[in-house]
C-alpha positions in Angstrom: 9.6 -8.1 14.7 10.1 -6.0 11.5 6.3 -7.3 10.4 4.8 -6.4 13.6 6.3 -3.2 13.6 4.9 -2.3 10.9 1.6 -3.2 11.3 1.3 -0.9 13.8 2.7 1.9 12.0 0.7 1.1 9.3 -2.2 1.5 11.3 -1.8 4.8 11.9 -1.4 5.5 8.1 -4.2 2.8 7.0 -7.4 4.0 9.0 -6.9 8.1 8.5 -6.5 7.4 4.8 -9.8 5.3 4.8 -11.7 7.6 7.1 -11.3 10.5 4.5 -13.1 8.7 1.9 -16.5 8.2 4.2 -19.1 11.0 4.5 -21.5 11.6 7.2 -24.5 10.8 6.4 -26.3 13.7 4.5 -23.2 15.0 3.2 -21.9 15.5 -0.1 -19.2 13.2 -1.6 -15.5 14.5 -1.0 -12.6 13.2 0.2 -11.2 14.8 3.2 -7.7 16.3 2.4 -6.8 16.5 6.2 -6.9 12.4 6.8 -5.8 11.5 3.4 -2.3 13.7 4.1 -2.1 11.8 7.5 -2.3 8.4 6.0 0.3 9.3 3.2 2.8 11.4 5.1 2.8 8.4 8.0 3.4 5.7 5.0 6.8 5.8 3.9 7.8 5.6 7.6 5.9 1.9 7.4 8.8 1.0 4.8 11.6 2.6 6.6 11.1 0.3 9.9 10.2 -2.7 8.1 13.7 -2.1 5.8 15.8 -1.8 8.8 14.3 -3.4 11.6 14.5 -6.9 9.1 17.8 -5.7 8.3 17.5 -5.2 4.8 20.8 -4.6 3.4 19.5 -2.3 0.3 16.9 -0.8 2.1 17.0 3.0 1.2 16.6 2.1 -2.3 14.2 -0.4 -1.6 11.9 2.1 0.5 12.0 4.4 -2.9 10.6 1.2 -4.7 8.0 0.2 -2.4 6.6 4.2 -2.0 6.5 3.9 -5.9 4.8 0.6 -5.8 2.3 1.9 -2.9 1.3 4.6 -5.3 1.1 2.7 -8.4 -0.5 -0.2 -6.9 -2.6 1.6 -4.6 -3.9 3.7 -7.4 -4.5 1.5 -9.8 -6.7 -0.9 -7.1 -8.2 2.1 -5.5 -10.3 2.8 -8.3 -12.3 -0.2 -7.4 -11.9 1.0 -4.0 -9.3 3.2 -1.7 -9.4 1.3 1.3 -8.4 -2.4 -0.9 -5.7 -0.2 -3.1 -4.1 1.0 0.5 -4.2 -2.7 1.2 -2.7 -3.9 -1.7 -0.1 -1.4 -1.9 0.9 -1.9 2.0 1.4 -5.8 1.1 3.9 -5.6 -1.9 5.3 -2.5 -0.9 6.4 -4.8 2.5 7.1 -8.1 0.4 9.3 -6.0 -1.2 11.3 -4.0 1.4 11.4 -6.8 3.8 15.1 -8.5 3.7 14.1 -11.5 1.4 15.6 -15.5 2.9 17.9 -17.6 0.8 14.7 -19.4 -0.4 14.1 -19.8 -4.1 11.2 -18.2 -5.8 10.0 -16.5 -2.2 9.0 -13.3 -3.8 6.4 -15.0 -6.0 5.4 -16.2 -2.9 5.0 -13.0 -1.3 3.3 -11.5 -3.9 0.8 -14.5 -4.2 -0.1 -14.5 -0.9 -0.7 -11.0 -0.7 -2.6 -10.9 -4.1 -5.1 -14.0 -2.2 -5.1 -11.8 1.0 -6.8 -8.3 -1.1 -8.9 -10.5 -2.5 -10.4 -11.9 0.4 -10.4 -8.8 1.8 -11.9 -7.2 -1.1 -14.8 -10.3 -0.9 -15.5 -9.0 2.7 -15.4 -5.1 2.0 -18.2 -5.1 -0.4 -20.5 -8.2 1.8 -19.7 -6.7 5.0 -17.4 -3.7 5.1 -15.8 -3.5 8.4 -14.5 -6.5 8.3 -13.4 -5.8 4.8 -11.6 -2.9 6.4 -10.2 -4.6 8.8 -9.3 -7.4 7.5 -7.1 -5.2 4.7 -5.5 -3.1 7.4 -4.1 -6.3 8.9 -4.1 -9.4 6.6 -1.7 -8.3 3.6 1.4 -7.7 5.3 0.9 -10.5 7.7 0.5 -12.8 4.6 4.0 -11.6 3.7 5.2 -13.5 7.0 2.8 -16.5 6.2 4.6 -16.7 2.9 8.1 -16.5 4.4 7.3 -19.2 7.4 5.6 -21.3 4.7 8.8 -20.8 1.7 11.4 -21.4 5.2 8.9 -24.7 5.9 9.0 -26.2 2.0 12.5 -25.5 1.4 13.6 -27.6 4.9 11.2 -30.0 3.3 13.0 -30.5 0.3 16.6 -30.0 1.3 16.1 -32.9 4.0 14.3 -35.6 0.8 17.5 -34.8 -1.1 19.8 -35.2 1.4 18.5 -38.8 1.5 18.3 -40.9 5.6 21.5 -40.5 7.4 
């Protein structure tokens, strides 16, 4: 619930924040300060429900974290291109807030399959760009919960071979 919820939200931060890096046609390059203050005022609220709809117990401080991390990440990516560094910073900054399962080594996890999702969307942004934008407004965080199903899978796995036939 906490990952579809904030999806949604994130939507609404995502697509303003890539529309005010694209130009009409004809016009000079700019960035349009209107959208881009849309998508980062509507961000940290992204973090906020995902913290305590999952039920996070730190989940203030881990809010702070992941607004740091959607900055620095974000940033850093976005010089390749804004639209993958909103991406990547939407996935960690989620596999980070998100209340983590007693499964060992699930953040690596996390981060891997979010670091395989901005590739791929980063493949299909520079062949064909709508689906690159699409697919990074929807595929990081819901690798987060691919990660967690697959961790939650693995670790049944191996607690029932070491538990041995009853």
């Amino acid at each position: 619930m906490a990952l579809t919820l904030g999806t949604v939200l994130q939507m609404f931060s995502y697509f303003p924040y890539a529309a005010a890096f694209i130009q009409p046609e004809g016009d000079p390059a700019g960035v349009d300060p209107g959208l881009l203050a849309v998508g980062l005022a509507v961000a940290p609220f992204v973090f906020v429900v995902v913290g305590l709809v999952s039920g996070h117990p730190r989940w203030p401080k881990m809010v702070l974290i992941s607004l740091g991390l959607l900055l620095g990440v974000g940033l850093s990516i976005g010089l390749v291109s804004p639209v993958l560094g909103a991406a990547a910073g939407f996935g960690v900054g989620t596999a980070v807030t998100l209340r983590m399962p007693e499964i060992p080594n699930q953040m690596r996890r996390r981060l891997l399959a979010v670091g395989f999702a901005v590739v791929y969307s980063g493949v299909f942004l520079f062949v064909a760009t709508p689906a690159g934008v699409l697919s990074g407004a929807v595929l990081p965080i819901l690798m987060v919960g691919f990660a967690d199903e697959y961790g939650a899978w693995k670790h049944e796995r191996s607690a029932g071979e070491t538990a041995g036939p009853a």
